[in-house]
C-alpha positions in Angstrom: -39.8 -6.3 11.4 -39.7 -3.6 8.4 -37.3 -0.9 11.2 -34.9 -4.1 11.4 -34.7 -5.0 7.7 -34.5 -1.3 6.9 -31.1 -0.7 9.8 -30.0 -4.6 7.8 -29.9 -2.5 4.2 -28.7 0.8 5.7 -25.5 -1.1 7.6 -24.9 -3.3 4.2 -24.9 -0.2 1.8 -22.6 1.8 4.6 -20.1 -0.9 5.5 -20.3 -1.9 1.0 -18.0 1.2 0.6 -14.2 -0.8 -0.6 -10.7 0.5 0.7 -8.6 1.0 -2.2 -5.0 1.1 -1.3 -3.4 2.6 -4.2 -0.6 0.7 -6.0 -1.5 -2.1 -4.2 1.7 -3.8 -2.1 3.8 -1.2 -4.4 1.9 1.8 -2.5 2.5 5.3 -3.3 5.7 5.5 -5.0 7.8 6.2 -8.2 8.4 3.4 -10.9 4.4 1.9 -10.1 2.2 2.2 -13.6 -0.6 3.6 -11.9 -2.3 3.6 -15.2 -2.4 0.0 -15.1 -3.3 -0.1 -11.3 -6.6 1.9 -11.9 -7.5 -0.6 -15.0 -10.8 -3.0 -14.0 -11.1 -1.4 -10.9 -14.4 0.5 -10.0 -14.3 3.3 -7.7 -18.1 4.6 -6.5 -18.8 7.6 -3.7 -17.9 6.4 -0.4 -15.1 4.0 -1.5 -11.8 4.5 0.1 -8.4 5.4 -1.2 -5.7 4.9 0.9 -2.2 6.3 -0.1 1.0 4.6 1.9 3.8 6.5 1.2 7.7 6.9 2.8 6.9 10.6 4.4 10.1 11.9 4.1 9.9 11.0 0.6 6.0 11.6 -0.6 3.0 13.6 -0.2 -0.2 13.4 -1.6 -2.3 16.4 -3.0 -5.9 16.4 -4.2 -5.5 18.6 -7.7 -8.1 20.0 -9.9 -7.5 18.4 -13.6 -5.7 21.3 -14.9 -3.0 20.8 -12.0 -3.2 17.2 -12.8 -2.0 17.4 -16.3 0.3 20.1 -15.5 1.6 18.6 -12.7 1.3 21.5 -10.8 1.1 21.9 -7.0 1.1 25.3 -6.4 -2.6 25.2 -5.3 -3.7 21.8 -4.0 -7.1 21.2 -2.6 -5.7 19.3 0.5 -2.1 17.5 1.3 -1.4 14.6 2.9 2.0 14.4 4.5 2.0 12.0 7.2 3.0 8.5 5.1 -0.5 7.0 5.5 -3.4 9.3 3.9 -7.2 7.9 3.2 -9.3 9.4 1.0 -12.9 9.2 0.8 -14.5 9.6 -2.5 -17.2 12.3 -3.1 -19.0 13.5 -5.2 -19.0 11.1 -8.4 -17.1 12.3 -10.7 -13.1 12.6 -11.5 -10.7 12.8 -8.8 -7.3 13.7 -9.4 -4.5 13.2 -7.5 -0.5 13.8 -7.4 2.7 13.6 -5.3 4.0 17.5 -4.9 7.6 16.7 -4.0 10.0 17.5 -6.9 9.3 16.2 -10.0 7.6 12.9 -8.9 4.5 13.6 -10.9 5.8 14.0 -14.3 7.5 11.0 -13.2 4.4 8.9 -12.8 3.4 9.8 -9.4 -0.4 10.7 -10.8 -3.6 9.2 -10.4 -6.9 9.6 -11.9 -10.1 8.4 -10.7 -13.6 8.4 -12.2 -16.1 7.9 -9.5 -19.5 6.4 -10.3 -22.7 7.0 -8.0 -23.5 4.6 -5.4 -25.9 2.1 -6.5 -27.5 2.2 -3.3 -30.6 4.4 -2.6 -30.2 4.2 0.4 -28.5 7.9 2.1 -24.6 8.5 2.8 -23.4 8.3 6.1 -22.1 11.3 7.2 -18.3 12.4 6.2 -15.8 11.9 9.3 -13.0 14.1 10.1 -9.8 15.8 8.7 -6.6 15.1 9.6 -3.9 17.3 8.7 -5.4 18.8 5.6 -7.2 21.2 4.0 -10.1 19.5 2.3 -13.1 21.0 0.4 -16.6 19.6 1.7 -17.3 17.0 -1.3 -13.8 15.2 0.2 -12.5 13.5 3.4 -8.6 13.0 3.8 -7.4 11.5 6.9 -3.8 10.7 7.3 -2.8 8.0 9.8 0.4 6.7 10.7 -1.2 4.0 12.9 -3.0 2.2 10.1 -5.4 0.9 12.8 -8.8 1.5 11.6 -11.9 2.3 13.9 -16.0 3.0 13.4 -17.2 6.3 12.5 -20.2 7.7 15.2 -22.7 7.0 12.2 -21.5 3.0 12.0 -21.0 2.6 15.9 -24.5 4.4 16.5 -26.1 1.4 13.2 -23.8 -1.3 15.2 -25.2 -0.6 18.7 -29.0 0.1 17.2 -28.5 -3.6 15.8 -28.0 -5.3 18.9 -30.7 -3.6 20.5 -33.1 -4.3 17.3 -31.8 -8.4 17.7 -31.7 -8.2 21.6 -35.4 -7.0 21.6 -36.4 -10.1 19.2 -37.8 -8.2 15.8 -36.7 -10.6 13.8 
C-alpha cells in the first residue's frame, strides 16, 4: 500500500510540470509584448517552454543577463534553430532568453523568466536529451519540428511500474 501511494505522488509531482508555449497562439515572433505574456504566469523547475518560431526567420538562444540586456548573441549558452525548440527549466532562478537573428531583440524578441522551486519534495526526474544545441547541465533544449510529444524513460519506466503496482492488487 505505502510503495503504491509513494509511485501515485512521484507520477503526480513529475507529470505536474506545465508546457508553456511562449506567446501563446502569437508564438515566437516580432510585434508579441512578451512583457505582458509573462504577467500572472508562474514558471517553477521542470516546467516547459516551448518556443514555435518560422525557422528561416527565428532562433532562440539561452543568454546570460548581461547578453539579455545587451541583446547580445555573440556567446549564447545553447540555440535553437529548427522552428519548434522546448526548454526545460532548471535550476530556479532567472532564465533569459532572445532571438539572435538581426536586430529582433532590441525589437522585442526577449524573454525573461524567474523560476521558483518545485513545491514538491519529492526528487526531479532525470533531464532528457539535446537536440541540436549546446546546452549547459542546469538546461534541456530540444528542438522538434514534429511537435508530437512522447514519454521520457523516467515516466515510461513510473507508467509501466503503475500497472504492475494496480495489476498485482496493492491498492
Amino acid at each position: 500500500m505505502a510503495l503504491g501511494v509513494l509511485l501515485l505522488l512521484c507520477c503526480a509531482t513529475w507529470v505536474s510540470a506545465t508546457d508553456h508555449t511562449v506567446g501563446d497562439s502569437s508564438g515566437w515572433e516580432l510585434n508579441v509584448n512578451y512583457t505582458n505574456w509573462i504577467s500572472g504566469q508562474s514558471f517553477v523547475v521542470g516546467d516547459k517552454l516551448v518556443f514555435k518560431y518560422a525557422a528561416s526567420q527565428h532562433n532562440v538562444e539561452t543568454v546570460n543577463a548581461a547578453a539579455y540586456n545587451a541583446c547580445s548573441s555573440s556567446s549564447p549558452i545553447s540555440t535553437g534553430t529548427t522552428g519548434q525548440t522546448t526548454i526545460t527549466l532548471d535550476p530556479s532562478g532567472k532564465h533569459y532568453f532572445i532571438c539572435g537573428i538581426s536586430n529582433h531583440c532590441s525589437q522585442g524578441m526577449k524573454l525573461e523568466v524567474d523560476v521558483a522551486e518545485s513545491s514538491s519534495t519529492s526528487p526531479s526526474p532525470p533531464s532528457s536529451s539535446t537536440t541540436n544545441t549546446t546546452t549547459p547541465p542546469s538546461t534541456t533544449t530540444t528542438d522538434n519540428n514534429s511537435g508530437a510529444g512522447s514519454l521520457s524513460p523516467v515516466h515510461a519506466t513510473v507508467a509501466f511500474m503503475g500497472l504492475v503496482v494496480l495489476k498485482l492488487g496493492v491498492f
